[in-house]
C-alpha positions in Angstrom: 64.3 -27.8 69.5 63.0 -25.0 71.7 61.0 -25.8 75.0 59.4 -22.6 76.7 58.8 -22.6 80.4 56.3 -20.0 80.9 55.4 -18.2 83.9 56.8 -17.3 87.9 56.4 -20.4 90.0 59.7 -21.7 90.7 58.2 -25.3 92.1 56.8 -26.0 89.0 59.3 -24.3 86.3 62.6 -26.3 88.5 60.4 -29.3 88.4 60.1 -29.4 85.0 63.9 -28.8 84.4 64.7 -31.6 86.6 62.4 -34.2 85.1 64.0 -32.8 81.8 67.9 -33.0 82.8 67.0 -36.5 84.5 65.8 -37.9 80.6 68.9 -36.1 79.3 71.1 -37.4 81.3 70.1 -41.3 81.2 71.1 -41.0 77.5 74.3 -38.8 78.4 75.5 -39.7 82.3 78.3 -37.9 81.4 76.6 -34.4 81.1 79.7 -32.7 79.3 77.3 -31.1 76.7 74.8 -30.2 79.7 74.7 -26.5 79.5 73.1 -24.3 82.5 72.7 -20.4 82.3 71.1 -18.6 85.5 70.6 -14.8 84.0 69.9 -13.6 87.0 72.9 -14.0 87.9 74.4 -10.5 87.4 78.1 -11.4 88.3 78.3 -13.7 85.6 79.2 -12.5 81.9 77.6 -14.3 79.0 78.7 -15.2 75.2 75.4 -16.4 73.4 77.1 -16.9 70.6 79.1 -20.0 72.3 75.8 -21.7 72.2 76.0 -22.4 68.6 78.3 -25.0 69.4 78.6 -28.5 67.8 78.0 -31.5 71.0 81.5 -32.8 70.6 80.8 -35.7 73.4 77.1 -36.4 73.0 74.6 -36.7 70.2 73.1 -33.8 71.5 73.2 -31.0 74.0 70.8 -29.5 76.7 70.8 -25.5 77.1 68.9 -24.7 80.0 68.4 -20.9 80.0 66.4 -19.8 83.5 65.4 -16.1 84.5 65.4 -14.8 80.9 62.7 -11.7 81.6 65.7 -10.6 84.2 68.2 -9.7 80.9 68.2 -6.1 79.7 66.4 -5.8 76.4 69.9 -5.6 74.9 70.9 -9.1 75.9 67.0 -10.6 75.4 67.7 -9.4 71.8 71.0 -10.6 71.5 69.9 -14.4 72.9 66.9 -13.9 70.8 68.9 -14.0 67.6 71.0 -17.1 68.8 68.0 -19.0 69.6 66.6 -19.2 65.6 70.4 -19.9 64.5 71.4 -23.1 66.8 72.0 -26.0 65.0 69.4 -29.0 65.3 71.8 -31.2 67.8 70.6 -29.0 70.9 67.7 -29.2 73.0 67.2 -25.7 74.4 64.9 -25.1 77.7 64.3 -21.0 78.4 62.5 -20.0 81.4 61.5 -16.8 81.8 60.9 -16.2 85.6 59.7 -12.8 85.2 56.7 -12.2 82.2 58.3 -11.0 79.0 57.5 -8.1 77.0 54.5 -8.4 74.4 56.2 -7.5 71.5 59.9 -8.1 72.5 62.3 -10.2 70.1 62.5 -13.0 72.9 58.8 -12.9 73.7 58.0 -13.7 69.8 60.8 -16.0 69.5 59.9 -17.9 72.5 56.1 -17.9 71.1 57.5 -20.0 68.4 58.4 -22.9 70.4 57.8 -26.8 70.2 57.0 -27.3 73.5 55.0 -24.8 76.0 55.1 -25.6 79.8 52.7 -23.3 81.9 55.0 -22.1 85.3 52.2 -19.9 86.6 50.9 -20.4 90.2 48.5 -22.8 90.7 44.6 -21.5 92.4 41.8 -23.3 93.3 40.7 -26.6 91.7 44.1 -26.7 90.1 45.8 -26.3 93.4 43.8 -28.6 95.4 44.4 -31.3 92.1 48.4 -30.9 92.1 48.1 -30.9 96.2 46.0 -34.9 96.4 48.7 -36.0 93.0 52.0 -34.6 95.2 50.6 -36.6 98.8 49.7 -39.4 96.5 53.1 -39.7 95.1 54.9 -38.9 98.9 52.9 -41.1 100.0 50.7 -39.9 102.3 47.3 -39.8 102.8 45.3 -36.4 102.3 41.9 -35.5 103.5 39.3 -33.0 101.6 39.7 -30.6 105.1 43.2 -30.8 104.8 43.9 -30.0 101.0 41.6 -27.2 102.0 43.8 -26.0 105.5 46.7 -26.3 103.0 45.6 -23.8 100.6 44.3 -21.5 103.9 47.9 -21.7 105.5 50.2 -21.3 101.9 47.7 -20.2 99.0 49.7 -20.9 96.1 53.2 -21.4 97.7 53.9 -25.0 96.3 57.1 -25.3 98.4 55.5 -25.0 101.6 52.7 -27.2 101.0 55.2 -29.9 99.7 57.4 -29.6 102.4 54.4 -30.1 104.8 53.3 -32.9 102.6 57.1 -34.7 102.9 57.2 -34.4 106.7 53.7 -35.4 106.9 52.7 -33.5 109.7 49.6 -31.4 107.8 47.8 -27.9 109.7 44.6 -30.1 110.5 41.2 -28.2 112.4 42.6 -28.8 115.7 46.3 -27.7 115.2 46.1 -25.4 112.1 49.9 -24.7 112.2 51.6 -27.5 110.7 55.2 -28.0 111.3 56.4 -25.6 108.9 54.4 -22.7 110.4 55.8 -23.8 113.7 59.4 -23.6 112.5 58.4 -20.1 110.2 57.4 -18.9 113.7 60.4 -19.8 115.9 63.4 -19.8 113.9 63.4 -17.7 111.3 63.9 -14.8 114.2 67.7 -16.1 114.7 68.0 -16.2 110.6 66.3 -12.5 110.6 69.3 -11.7 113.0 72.2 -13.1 111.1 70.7 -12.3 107.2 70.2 -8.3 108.4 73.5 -7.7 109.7 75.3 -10.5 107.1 76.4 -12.4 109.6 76.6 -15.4 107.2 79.5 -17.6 109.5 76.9 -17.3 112.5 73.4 -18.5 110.4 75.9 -21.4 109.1 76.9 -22.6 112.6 73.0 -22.3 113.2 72.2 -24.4 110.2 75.0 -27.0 111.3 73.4 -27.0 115.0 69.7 -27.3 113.7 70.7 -30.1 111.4 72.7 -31.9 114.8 69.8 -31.5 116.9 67.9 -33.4 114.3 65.5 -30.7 113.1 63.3 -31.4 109.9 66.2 -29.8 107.0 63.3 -28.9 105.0 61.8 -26.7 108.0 65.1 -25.1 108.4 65.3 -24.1 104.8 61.8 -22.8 104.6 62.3 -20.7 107.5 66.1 -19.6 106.1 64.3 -18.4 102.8 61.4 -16.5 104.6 64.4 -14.2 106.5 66.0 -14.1 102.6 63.2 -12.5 101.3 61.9 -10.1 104.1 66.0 -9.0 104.8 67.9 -8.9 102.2 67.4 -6.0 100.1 69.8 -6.3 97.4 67.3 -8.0 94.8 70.2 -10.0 92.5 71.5 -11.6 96.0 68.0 -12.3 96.8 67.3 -13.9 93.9 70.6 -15.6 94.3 70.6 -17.0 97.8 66.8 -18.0 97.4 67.6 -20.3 93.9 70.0 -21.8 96.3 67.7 -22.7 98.9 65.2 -24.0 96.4 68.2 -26.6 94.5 69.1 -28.0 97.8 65.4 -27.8 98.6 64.6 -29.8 95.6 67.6 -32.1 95.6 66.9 -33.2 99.4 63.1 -33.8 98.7 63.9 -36.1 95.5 67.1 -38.1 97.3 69.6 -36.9 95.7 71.3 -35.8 98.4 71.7 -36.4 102.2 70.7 -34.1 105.0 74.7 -33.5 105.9 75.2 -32.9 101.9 72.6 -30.1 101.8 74.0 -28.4 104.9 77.3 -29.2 103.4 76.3 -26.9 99.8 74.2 -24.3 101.6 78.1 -24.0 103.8 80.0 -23.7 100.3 77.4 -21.5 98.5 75.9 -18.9 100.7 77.3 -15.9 101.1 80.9 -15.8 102.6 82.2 -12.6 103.6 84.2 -13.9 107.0 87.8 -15.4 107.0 87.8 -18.5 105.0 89.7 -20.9 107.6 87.0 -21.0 109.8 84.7 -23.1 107.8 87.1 -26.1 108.6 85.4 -26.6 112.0 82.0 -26.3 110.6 82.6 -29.2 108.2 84.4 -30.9 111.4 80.9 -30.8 113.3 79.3 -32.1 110.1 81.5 -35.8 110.2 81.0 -36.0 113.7 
């Protein structure tokens, strides 16, 4: 079975994998035949054909394949062809990320598929109708004036608004900043800083002092991934450090982590380009 995330918005395309690996994974808690392909990865090499593997420990097995449009066309033809060919036993999610080419192999493969979920940003009526459905599910309350300062402030940035929506502290006619545009305005300068001139031990030591202060994690993040995007330049680390952000992101907000775990995997997984032994007193300040 082939399911086709189509379309940009990482909110909604990581949403929809989640709610798919959460159903996959009450049936297999084991996850051995849970298979996860980032292509934009461009450190990492790939074998497509290993996907045509038999589920040895499960009755069947979940291929998530995200950032497709970022393969060359030789490797969107290659995965192309290994798509019609796997067996019936796996369940195979592709995202594309980035719009596919017309009349490319993948693009009329993917066409083919038994499921279609639409990824593309949300506007108007649709945004203010996935904004009331997110506060009513946090939650919260949400006013006609504020669905509308929310789409003012972000547009169709769904990680903002939800982040504003978790916190509950919403941009309202007399305070039209909200929290998040309060932290986007402070922070991000000392993040700007340490992402320009890779200082990755320094923003880490900043992320572990924000987090013992008792700052909102998601703020922190948001404002992390706005100095990602404006300073780094190198556009596979970018996409890289943000996908980061946005799993942790996405695993705080749904509880399956811990404020001290998230600081814990952005302190493993960001960049690391200093002397190794250091982090030992960073994880120190963490149990403390």
């Amino acid at each position: 079975m082939l399911i086709y995330i189509q379309g940009p918005d990482s909110f909604l395309a990581k949403e929809a994998i989640r709610s798919m690996k959460a159903k996959y994974l009450e049936k297999n808690p084991t996850g051995s035949e849970l298979v996860e392909i980032d292509c934009s990865d461009t450190g990492s090499t790939r074998s497509w054909a290993d996907l045509k593997a038999i589920p040895l420990f499960a009755t069947s097995r979940l291929i998530i394949i995200s950032q497709v449009g970022s393969l060359v066309v030789a490797e969107q033809v290659s995965l192309a062809s290994i798509l019609v060919e796997l067996p019936a036993t796996s369940i195979v999610v592709v995202w594309d990320g980035k719009a596919l080419k017309p009349d490319s192999e993948l693009a009329k493969v993917s066409a083919q598929a038994s499921k279609k979920i639409p990824a593309q940003p949300l506007i108007s009526s649709e945004l203010a109708k996935w904004i009331k459905k997110q506060a009513e599910i946090l939650g919260q309350g949400v006013s006609a004036e504020q669905v509308k300062n929310l789409i003012s402030q972000y547009g169709s940035d769904l990680w903002a608004i939800q982040t504003d929506l978790a916190t509950g502290h919403l941009p309202s006619n007399n305070n039209r900043l909200s929290d998040w545009s309060h932290a986007q305005a402070d922070k991000p300068f000392i993040f700007f800083d340490d992402v320009r001139s890779s200082r990755w031990l320094a923003l880490k030591q900043h992320l572990v002092n924000a987090f013992n202060r008792g700052e909102a994690l998601e703020l922190t993040i948001g404002s992390l991934a706005a100095a990602v995007r404006q300073s780094v330049g190198d556009e596979g680390l970018r996409r890289k450090i943000t996908t980061i952000l946005s799993e942790v992101d996405l695993a705080l907000k749904t509880g399956l982590i811990e404020g001290g775990d998230a600081v814990a995997l952005l302190i493993a997984y960001l960049p690391d380009r200093q002397n190794r032994v250091q982090w030992g007193e960073l994880w120190l300040e963490l149990d403390s």
